[in-house]
C-alpha positions in Angstrom: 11.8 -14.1 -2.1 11.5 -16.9 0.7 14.7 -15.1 2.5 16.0 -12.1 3.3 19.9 -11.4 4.7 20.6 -8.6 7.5 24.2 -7.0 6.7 25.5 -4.5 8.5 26.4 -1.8 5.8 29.8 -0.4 7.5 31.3 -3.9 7.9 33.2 -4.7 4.6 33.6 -8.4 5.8 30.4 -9.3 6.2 29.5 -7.1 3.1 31.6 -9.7 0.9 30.2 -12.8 2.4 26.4 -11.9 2.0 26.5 -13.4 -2.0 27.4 -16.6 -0.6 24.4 -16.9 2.2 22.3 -18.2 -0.8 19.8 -15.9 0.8 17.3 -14.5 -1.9 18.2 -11.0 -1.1 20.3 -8.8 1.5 19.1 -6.2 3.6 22.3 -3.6 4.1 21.4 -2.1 7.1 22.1 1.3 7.9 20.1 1.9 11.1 20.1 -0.4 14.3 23.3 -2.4 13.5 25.1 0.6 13.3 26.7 3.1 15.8 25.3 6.6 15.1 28.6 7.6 14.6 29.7 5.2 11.6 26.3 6.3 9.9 27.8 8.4 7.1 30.6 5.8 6.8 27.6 3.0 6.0 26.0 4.8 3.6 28.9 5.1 1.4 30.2 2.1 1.7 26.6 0.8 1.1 26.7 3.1 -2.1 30.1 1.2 -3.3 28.6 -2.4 -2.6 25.8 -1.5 -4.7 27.8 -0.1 -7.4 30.2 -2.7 -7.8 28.9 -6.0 -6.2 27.4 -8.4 -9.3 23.7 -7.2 -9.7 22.8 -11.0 -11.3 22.7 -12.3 -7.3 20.5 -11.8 -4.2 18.0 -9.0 -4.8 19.6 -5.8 -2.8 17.5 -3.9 -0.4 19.0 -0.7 2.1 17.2 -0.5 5.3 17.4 3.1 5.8 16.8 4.9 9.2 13.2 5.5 10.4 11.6 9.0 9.6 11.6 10.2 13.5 15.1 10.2 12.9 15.7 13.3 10.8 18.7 11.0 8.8 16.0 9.3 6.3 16.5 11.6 3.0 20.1 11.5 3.8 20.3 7.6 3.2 18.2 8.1 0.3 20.2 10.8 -1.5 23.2 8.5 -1.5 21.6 5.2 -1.4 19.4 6.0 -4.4 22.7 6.8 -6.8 23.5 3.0 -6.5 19.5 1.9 -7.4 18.7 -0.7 -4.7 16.7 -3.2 -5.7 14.2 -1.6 -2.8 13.9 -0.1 0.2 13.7 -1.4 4.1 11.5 0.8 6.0 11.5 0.5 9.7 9.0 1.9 12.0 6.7 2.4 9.5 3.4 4.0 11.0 0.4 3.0 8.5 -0.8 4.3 5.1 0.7 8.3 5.8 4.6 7.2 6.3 4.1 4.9 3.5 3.2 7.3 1.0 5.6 10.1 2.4 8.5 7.2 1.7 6.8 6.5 -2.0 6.8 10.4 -2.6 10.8 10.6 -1.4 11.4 7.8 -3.9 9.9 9.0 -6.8 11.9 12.0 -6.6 14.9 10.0 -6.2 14.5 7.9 -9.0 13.3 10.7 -11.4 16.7 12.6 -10.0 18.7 9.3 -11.1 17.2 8.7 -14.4 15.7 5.3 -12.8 12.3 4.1 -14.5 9.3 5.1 -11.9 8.6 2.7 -9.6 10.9 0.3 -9.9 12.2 0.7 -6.3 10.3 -1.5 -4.2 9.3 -1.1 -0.5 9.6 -3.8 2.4 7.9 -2.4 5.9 8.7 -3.3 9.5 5.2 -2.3 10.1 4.6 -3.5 13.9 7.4 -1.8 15.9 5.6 0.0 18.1 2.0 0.1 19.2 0.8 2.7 17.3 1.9 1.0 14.2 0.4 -1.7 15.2 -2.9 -0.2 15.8 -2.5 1.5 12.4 -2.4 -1.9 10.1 -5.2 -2.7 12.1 -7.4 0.0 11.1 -6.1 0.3 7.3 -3.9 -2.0 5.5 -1.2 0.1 4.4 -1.2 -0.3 0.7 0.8 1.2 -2.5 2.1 -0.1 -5.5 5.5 -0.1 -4.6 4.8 -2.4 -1.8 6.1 -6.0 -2.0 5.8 -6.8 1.6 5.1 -6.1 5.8 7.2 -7.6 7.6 6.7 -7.5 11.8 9.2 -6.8 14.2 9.2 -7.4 18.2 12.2 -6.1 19.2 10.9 -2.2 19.1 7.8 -3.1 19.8 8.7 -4.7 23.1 10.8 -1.6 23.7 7.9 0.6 22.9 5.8 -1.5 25.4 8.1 -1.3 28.3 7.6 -5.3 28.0 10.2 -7.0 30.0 10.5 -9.8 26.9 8.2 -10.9 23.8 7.2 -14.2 25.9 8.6 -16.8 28.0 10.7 -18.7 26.1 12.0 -18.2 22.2 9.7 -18.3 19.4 6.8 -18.6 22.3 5.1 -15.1 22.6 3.0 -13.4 25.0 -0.4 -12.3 23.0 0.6 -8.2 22.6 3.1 -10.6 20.0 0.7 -13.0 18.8 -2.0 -9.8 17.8 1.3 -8.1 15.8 2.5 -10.8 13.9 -1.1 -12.0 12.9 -2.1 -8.2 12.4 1.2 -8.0 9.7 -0.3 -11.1 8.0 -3.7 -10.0 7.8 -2.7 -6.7 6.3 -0.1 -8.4 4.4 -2.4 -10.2 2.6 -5.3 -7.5 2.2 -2.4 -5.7 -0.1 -1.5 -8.5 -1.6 2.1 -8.9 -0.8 4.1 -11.4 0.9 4.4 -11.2 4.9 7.9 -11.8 6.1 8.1 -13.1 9.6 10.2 -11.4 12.0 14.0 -12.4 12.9 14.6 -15.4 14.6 17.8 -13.9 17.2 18.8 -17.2 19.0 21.3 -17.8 16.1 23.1 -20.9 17.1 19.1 -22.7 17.8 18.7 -24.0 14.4 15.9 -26.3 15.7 14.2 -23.5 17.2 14.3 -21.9 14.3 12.7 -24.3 12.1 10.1 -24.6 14.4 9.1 -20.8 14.4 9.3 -20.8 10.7 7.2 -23.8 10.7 4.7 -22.3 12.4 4.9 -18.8 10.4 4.7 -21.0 7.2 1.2 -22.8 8.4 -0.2 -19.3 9.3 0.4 -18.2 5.8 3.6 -15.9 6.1 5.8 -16.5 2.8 9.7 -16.0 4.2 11.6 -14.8 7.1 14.2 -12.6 7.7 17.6 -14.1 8.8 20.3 -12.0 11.0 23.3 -14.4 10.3 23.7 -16.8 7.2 23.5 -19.8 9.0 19.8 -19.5 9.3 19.4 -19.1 5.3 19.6 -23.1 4.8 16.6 -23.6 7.0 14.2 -20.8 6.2 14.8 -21.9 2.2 14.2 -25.6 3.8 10.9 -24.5 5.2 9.6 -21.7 2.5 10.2 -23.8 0.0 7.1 -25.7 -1.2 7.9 -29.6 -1.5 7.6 -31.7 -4.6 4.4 -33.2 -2.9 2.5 -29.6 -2.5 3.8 -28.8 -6.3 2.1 -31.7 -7.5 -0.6 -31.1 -5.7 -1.2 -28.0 -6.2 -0.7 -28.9 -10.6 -3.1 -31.3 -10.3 -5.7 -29.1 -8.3 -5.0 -26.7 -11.1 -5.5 -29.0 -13.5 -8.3 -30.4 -12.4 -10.3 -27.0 -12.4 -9.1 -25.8 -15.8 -10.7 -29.3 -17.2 -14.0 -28.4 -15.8 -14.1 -24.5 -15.9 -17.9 -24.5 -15.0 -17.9 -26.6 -11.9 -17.5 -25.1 -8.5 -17.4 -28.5 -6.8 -14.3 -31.3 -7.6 -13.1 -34.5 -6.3 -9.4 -35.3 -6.2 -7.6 -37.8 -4.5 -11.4 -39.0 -2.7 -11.3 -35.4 -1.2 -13.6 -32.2 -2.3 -11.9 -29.8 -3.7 -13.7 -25.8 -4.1 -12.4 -22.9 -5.0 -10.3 -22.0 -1.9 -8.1 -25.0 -2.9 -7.6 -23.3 -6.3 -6.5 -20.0 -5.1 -4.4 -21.9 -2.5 -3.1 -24.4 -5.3 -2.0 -20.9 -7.5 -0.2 -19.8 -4.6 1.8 -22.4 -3.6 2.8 -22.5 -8.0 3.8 -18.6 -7.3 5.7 -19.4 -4.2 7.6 -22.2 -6.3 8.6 -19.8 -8.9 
């Protein structure tokens, strides 16, 4: 997935109009776009969206509430009866909170007659510094994982940091280290790396160029807060017709001539970090 869709869970318009984002999956939120007191309310209108809304659209993840806040299990236990496509798990503090979450799940899905494992896991794994410090010492890991994604919001809360850096999409290093650290450990796992939400919603340019840059760091998608920003992350994400031929013809090139290490295409040398670069940008296409 090259995009992912924030939608408030207790908001029955916006709810309705997530299908027609063209994101490649929506995130129903039940935790910080939500009051405390419409919490119950989300979750069960989360649980009738998933149980009526057309499964053959976006892929459809819950983002429950963190762990710390005692109201996990509960989005679970009625989340779980509609069989998300996967989980959203904020504040996610390395390896140990992963695996608690992977435990909860199994239980769920053996309690709903839902086939082990098929309920995936997304992490906001950088939301505050000890997270942070916690990819960096262990990539969290599990098989439920498809992806870390960073957030800077908490962690600039966590920090007492007066903003992520001077000017949108430009960030201080304590930023920098958190988004690179959620790529790094993104990729030791071998999962996708979502970068984090973009929240200046009417700058489509400055958008584009913060996707840009998470694209050429090796991040696969982004996570959008309103619809209009769908268009461009798919514009970005997407790998061009020029990479796709590339990439079949780097492909090709080594599959013709399995033994050598060493090609030439196009007058440039090509090894085998092209290859596994070439394969990638093929998966990322579809």
């Amino acid at each position: 997935m090259r995009s992912l869709l924030f939608v408030p869970a207790d908001s029955e318009r916006k709810l309705a109009k997530g299908p027609q984002s063209g994101a490649d999956g929506l995130i129903l939120d039940l935790e910080d776009s939500v009051a405390s007191d419409r919490k119950k309310a989300a979750r069960e209108m989360a649980l009738a969206y998933l149980r009526i809304v057309d499964r053959s659209g976006p892929k459809l993840y819950i983002r429950v509430n963190a762990l710390d806040t005692g109201l996990t299990l509960d989005d679970l236990a009625s989340v779980m009866q509609g069989r998300p496509d996967g989980i959203v798990f904020p504040k996610c503090v390395g390896q140990a909170d992963l695996d608690l979450l992977a435990a909860y799940l199994d239980a769920f899905e053996a309690r709903e007659g839902i086939e082990p494992g098929t309920t995936r896991i997304l992490t906001v794994a950088t939301e505050s510094a000890a997270a942070v410090l916690a990819l960096t010492a262990a990539p969290a890991k599990h098989p439920r994982l498809m992806g870390h994604s960073w957030g800077g919001e908490d962690l600039m809360a966590d920090l007492g940091a007066l903003a992520k850096g001077p000017a949108p999409g430009v960030y201080d290093d304590t930023f920098r280290l958190a988004r690179t650290v959620n790529l790094l450990a993104s990729v030791a796992a071998g999962v996708t790396a979502y970068d984090t939400v973009y929240p200046d919603i009417r700058n489509l340019d400055g958008l584009r160029a913060e996707a840009q840059e998470a694209r050429r760091m090796g991040y696969g998608g982004k996570i959008a807060i309103h619809p209009d920003q769908v268009a461009v992350i798919h514009e970005v994400f997407t790998p061009s017709a020029q990479e796709i031929d590339w990439a079949k013809r780097v492909v090709a090139s080594f599959e013709s001539n399995p033994a050598a290490g060493v090609l030439t295409l196009d007058g440039k040398m090509l090894d085998k970090p092209h290859l596994v670069l070439a394969r990638r940008l093929l998966a990322r296409a579809g």
